[in-house]
C-alpha positions as CSV (number, residue, x, y, z in Angstrom):
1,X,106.9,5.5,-4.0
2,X,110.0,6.7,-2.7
3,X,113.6,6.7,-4.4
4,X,113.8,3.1,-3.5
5,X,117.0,2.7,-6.1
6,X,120.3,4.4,-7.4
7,X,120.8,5.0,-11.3
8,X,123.9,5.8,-12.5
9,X,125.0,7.5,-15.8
10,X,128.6,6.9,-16.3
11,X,129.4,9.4,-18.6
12,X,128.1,11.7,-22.0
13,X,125.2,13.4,-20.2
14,X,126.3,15.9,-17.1
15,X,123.6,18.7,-17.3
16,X,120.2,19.0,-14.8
17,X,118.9,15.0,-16.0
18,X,115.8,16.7,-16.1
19,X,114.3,13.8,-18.5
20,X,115.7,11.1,-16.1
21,X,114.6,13.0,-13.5
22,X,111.0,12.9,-15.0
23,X,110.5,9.4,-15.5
24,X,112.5,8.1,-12.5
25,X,110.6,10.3,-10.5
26,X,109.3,8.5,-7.1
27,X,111.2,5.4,-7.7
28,X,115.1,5.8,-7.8
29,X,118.0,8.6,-7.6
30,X,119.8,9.2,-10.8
31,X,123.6,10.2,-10.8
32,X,125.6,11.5,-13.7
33,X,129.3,10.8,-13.0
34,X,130.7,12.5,-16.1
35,X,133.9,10.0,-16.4
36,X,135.5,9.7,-19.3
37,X,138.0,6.6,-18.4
38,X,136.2,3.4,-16.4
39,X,139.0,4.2,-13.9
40,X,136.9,6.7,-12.8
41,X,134.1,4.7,-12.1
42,X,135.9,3.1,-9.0
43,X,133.7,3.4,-6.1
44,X,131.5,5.1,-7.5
45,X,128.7,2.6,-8.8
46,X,129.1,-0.5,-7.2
47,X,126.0,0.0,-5.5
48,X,124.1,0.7,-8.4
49,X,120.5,-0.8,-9.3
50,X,121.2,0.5,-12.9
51,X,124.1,2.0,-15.3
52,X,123.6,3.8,-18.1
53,X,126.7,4.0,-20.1
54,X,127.0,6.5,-23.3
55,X,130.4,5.9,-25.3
56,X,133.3,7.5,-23.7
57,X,134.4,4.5,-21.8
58,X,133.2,0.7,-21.3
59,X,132.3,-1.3,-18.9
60,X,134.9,-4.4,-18.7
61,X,134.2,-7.7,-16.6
62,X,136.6,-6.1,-14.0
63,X,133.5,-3.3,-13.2
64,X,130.8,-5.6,-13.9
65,X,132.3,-7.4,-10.8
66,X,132.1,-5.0,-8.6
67,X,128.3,-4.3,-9.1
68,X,126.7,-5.8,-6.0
69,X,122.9,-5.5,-6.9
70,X,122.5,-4.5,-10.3
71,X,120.0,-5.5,-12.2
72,X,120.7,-3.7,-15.5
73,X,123.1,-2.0,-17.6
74,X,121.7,0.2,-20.6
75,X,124.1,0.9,-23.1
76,X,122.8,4.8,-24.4
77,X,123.2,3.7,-28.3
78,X,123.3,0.7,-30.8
79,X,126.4,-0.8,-30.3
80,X,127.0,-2.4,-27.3
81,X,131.1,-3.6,-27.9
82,X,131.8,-1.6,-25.2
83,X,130.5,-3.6,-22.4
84,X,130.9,-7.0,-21.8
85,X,127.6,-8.3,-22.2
86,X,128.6,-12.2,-21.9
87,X,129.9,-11.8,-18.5
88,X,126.8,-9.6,-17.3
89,X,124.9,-12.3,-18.7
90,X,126.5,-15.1,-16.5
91,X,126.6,-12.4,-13.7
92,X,122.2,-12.2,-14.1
93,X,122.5,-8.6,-15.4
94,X,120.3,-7.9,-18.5
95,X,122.4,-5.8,-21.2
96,X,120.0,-3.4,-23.0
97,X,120.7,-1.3,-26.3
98,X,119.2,1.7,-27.9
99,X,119.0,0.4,-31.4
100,X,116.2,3.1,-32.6
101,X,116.9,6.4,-31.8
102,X,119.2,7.3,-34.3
103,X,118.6,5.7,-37.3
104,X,117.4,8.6,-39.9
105,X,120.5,10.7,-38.7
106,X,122.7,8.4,-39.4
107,X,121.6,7.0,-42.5
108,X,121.3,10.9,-43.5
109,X,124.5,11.3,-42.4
110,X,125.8,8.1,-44.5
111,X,124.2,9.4,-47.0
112,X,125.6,12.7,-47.1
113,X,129.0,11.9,-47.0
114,X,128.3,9.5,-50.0
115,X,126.5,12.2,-52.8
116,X,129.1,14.8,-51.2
117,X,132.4,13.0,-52.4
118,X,130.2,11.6,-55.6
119,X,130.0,14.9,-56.8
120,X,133.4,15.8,-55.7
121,X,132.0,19.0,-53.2
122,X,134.2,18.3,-50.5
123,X,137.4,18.1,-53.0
124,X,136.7,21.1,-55.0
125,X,135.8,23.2,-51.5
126,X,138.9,22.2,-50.4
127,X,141.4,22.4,-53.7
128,X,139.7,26.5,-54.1
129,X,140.1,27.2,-50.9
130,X,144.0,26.5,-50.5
131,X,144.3,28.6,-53.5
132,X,144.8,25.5,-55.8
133,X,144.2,24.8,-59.4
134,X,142.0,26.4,-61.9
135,X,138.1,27.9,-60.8
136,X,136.6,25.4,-63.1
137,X,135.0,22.2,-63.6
138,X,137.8,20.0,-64.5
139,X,139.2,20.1,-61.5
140,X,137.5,17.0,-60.3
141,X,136.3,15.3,-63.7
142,X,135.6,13.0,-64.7
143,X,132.6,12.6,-62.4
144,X,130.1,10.0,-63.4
145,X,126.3,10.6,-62.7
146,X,124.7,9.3,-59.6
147,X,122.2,7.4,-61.2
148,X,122.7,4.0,-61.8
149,X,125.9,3.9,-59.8
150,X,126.4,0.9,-57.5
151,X,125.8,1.8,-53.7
152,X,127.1,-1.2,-51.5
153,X,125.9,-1.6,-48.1
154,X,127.0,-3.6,-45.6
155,X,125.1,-4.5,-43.0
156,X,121.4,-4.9,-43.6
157,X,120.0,-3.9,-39.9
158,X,117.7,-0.4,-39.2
159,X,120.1,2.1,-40.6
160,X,121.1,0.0,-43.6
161,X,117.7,-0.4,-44.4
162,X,117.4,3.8,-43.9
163,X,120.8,4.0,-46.1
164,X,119.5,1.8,-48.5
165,X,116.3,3.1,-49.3
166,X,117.7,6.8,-49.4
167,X,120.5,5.7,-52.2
168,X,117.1,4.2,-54.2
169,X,115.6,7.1,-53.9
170,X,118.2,8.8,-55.6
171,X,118.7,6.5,-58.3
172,X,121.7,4.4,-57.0
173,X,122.3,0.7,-58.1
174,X,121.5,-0.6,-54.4
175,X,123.2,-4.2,-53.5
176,X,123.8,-5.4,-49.8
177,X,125.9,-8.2,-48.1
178,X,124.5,-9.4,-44.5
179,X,125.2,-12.9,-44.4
180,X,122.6,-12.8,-41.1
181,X,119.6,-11.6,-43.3
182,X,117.9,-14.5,-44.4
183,X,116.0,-14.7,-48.3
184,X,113.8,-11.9,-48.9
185,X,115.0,-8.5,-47.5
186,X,116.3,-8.0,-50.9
187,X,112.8,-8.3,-52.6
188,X,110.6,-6.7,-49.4
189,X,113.2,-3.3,-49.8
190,X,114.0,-3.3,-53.7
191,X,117.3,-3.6,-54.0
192,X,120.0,-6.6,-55.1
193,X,121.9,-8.8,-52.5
194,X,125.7,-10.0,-52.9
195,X,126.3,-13.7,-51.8
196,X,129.7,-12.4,-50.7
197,X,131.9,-9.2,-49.1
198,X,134.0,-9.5,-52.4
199,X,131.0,-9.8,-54.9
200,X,129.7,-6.5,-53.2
201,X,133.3,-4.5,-53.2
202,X,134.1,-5.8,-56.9
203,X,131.3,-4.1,-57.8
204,X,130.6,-0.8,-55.8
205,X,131.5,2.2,-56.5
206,X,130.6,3.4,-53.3
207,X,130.8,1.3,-50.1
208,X,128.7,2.4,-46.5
209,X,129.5,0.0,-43.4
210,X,126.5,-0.7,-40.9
211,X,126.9,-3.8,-39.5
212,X,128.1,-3.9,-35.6
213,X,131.7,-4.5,-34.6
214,X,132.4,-8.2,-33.2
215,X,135.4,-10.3,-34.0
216,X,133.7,-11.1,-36.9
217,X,134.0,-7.5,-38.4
218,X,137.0,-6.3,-36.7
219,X,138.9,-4.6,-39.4
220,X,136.2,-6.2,-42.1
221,X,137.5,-3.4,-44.8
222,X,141.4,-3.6,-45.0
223,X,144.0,-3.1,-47.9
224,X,143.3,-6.2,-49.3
225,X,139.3,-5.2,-49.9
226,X,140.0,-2.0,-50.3
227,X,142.0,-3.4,-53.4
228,X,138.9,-5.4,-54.3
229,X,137.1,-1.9,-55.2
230,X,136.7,-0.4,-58.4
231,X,139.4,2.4,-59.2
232,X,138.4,5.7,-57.9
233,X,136.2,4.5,-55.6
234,X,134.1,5.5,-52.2
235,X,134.3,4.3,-48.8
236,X,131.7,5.8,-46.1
237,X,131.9,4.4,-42.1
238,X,129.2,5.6,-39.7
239,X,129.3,2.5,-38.0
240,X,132.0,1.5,-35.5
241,X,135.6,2.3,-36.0
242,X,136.9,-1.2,-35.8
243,X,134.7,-2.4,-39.0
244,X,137.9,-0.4,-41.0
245,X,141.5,-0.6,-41.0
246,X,142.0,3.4,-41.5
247,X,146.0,2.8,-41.8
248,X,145.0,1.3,-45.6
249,X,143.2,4.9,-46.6
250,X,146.0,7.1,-46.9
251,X,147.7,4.6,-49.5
252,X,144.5,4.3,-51.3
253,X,143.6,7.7,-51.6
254,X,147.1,7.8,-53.0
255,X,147.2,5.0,-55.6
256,X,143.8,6.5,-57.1
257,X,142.1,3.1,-56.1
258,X,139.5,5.7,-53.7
259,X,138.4,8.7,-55.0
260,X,137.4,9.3,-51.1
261,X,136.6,8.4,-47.9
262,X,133.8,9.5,-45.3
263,X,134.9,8.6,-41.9
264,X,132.2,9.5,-38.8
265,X,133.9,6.3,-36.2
266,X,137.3,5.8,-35.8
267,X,138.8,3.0,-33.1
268,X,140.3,5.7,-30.8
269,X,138.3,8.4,-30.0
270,X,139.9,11.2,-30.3
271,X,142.5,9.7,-32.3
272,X,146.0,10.7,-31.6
273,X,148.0,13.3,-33.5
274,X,150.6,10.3,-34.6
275,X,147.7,8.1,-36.0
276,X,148.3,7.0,-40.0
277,X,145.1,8.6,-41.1
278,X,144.9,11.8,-39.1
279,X,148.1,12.6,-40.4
280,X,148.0,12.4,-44.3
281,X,144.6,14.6,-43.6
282,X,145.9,17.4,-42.2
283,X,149.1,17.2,-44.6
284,X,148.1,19.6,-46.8
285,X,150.7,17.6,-49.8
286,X,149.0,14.5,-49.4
287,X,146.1,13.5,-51.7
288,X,144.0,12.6,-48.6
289,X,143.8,16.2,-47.5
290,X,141.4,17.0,-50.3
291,X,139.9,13.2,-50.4
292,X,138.9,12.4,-46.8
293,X,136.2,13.6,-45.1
294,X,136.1,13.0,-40.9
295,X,133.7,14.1,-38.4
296,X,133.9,13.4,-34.5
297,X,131.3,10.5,-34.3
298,X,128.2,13.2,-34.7
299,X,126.6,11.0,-37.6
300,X,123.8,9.5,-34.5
301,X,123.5,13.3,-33.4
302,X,120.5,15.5,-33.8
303,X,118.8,17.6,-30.9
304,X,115.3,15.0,-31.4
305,X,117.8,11.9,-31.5
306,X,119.4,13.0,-28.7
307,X,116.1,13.3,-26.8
308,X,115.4,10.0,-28.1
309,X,118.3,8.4,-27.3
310,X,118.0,9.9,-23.4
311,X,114.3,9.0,-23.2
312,X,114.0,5.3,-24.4
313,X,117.5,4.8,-22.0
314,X,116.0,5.7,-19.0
315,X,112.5,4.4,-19.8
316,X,114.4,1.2,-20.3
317,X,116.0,1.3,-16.4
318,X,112.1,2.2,-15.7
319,X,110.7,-1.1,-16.9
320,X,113.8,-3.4,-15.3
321,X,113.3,-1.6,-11.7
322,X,109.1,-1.9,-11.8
323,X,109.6,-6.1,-13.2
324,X,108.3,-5.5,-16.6
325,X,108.8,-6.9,-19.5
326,X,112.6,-5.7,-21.7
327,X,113.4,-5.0,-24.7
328,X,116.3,-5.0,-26.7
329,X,118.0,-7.5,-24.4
330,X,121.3,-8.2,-26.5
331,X,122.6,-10.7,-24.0
């Protein structure tokens, strides 16, 4: 074979492609073109036979226009609101996801956050090292033991299954809501499902998101369901940023009704300097600055899921160039 095609990696991954390189080997050229706006894409990828797109940009119907012959897009990741899949669909371009590789780091991840603000680590780190209040216990009481404390989790898919089982293990109360899971998930994994989003906030003390962002779930946990929580509660998101209205957290954290928040995804990435959240976190006189926990959407990240995540991509434009059989087609 020669390289009969041209892949094309939008953004994310700029180093040697030595693992597309490998497996693409003989039958197409692979690109990396390092944008980080879909501006940048502008003739640069219209003659593409595949795109692989990571999360720095998206790929709007205006792109997907311009692709003369392709015959796949592979979005690098599990969610996939960042291109628009219904248009590929009616333009004959499969959209593929990545819905596997990550799935113990993030539930880790979810996890971590969780225990972390349950027994109040990231609060008293915090408090000491600012010099504040007394070296001692009370500080952050009253904690209440992790066992037997509801864990809510919403979204049933791979990683809330992952999150789900790990809060089990560690002697959470475990109740879901996934209104897409039909009878049974609750019995096969061995934990408790809410009929409804309120049942499961009235009675969590700690919330984790993992269901995907669609209209459907666009701003899911606001003020008003924040208020639905138990005082002093915890909210985790290492799902997409759009699932939460951040601009209710500061208030929250505030009024007492969280106890603290563990935010991976936020809706602008990075966030600017003005945004409601950022701000109250890095004011050192507002309660969130202790409370609220953010990382830079590394919850997916580990050096194997990264290889993972590379690997099954590319293996993916692989199987749609030779005519075999998909998977993962979400459109």
């Amino acid at each position: 074979m020669s390289d009969t095609y041209r892949v094309v990696i939008t953004d994310f991954v700029t180093d040697d492609l030595a693992v597309e390189h490998q497996v693409l080997d003989g039958l197409a050229r692979v690109e990396a073109l390092g944008a980080m706006r879909e501006e940048e894409l502008t003739g640069r990828i219209e003659d593409a036979d595949a795109v692989m797109v990571y999360h720095y940009l998206g790929l709007s119907q205006a792109t997907i226009a311009r692709l003369r012959h392709c015959r796949l897009i592979v979005r690098c990741g599990v969610g996939f609101d960042n291109v628009d899949h219904a248009y590929a669909r009616s333009r004959g371009i499969d959209v593929c996801n990545v819905p596997d590789y990550g799935t113990e780091d993030v539930a880790d991840a979810a996890i971590g956050l969780a225990v972390s603000m349950m027994r109040g680590i990231p609060f008293l780190n915090s408090r000491l090292r600012a010099g504040q209040g007394p070296w001692a216990y009370t500080q952050v009481a009253p904690l209440q033991r992790l066992r037997g404390s509801v864990f809510g989790v919403v979204g049933l898919g791979r990683i809330g299954i992952a999150a789900a089982l790990r809060a089990r293990a560690l002697g959470l109360d475990v109740v879901f809501y996934d209104p897409y899971k039909p009878d049974g998930y609750d019995k096969a994994v061995g934990i408790r499902r809410a009929e409804s989003l309120e049942e499961l906030l009235s009675q969590s003390r700690t919330v984790s998101l993992h269901c995907p962002l669609s209209a459907e779930t666009y701003h899911l946990i606001d003020a008003a369901a924040i208020a639905c929580m138990p005082s002093a509660s915890y909210l985790v998101n290492t799902a997409r940023g759009g699932v939460v209205d951040t601009t209710a957290i500061p208030d929250a954290i505030a009024s007492g009704r969280l106890a603290g928040a563990g935010i991976d995804v936020l809706e602008l990435e990075p966030p600017p300097v003005d945004d409601p959240l950022i701000a109250a976190w890095r004011d050192p006189g507002h309660p969130a600055h202790h409370r609220v926990i953010i990382t830079p959407h590394t919850a997916f990240y580990s050096e194997q899921g990264l290889a993972d995540m590379r690997l099954k991509g590319v293996q993916t434009v692989r199987r749609a160039l030779l005519g075999q059989p998909l998977r993962n087609v979400v459109n």
